[in-house]
C-alpha positions in Angstrom: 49.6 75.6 165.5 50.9 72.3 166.7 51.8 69.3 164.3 51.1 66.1 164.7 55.2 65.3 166.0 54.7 67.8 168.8 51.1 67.1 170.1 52.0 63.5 170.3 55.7 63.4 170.9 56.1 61.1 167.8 59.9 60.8 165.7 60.3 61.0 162.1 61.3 57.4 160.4 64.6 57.1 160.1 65.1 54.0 159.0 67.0 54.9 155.7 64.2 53.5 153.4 62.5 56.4 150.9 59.6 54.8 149.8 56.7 57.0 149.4 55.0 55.8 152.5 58.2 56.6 154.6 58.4 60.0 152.9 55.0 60.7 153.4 54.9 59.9 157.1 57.5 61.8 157.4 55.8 65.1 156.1 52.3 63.7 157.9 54.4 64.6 161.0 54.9 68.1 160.3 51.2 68.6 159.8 48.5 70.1 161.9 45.2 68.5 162.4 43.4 71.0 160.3 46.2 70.1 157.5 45.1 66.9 157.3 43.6 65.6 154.1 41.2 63.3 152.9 44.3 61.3 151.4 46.0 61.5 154.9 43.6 60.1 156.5 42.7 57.2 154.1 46.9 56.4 154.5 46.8 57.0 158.3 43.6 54.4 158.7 45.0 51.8 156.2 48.5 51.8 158.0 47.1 52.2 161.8 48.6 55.4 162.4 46.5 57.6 164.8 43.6 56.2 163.6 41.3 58.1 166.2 42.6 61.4 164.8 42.1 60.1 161.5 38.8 59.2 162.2 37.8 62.1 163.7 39.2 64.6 160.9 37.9 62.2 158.3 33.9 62.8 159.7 34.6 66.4 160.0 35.7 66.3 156.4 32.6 64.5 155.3 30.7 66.8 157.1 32.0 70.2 155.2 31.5 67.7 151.4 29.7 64.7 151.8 30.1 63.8 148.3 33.6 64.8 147.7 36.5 62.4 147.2 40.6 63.1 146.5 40.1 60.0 144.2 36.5 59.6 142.7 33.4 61.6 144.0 32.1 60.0 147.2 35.5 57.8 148.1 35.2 59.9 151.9 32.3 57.4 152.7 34.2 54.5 151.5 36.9 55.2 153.9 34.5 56.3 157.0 33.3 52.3 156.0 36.8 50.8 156.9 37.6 52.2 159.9 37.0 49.9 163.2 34.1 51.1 165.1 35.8 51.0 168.4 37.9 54.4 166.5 34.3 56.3 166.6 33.0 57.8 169.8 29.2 58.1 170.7 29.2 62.3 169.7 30.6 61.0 166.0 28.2 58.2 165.7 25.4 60.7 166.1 26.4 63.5 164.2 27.2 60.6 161.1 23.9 59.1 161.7 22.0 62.1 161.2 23.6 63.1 158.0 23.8 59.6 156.6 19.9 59.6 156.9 19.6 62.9 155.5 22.0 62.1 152.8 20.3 58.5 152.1 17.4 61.0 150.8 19.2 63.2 148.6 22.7 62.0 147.1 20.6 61.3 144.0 20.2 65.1 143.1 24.0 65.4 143.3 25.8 65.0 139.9 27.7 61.5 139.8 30.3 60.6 137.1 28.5 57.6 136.3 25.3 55.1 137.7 28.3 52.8 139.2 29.2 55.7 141.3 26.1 56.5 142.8 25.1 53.1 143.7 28.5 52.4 145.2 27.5 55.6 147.5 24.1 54.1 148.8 25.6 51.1 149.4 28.4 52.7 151.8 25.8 54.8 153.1 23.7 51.5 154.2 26.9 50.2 155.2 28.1 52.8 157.6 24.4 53.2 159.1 24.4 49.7 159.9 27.7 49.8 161.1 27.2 52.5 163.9 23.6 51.5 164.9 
């Protein structure tokens, strides 16, 4: 399998710093795309770091658990809602749109930690419809 540094020729940060976000792009480098998680790509969209893969991996993550989240249930959708739409290409745009609908009529039978939770779900839901048409 390929990682990240070879498919897109990219160099490790060697800028002497070891914060966690230097440390962590570091080992985001050595990943494949399959490795990537849900907490990768929230990172890699926040910071602007191949944010089409991101996006891309982040949909097909949704897709396999639309209600999971590495932080609280449902936090996939939440970061699905802060990417730039120019970062989602027509065949993503239709495969979200027809599981957002489907999902806008049944994330109420799934079991949410609390009401807050569930109604922060809808709302992204709503939000990433309207945002990719």
């Amino acid at each position: 399998m390929v990682t990240l540094k070879e498919m897109y020729n990219l160099e490790y940060s060697n800028s002497g710093v070891k914060s966690s976000l230097i440390l962590w792009y570091n080992r985001l480098l050595d990943k494949t795309y399959e490795e990537l998680s849900e907490l990768d790509v929230t990172r890699m969209t926040r910071q602007g770091i191949l944010v089409d893969i991101a996006t891309k991996r982040a949909v097909e993550l949704f897709s396999f658990q639309p209600y999971k989240g590495e932080i609280l249930d449902g936090s996939l959708i939440e970061v699905l809602t802060t990417i730039d739409i120019q970062h989602f290409s027509s065949d993503i745009k239709n495969q979200l749109r027809e599981m957002l609908e489907f999902i806008s009529t049944d994330y109420e039978n799934f079991e949410w930690l609390d009401e807050n939770s569930k109604i922060n779900y809808h709302k992204n839901i709503k939000l990433m419809l309207n945002k990719i048409g």
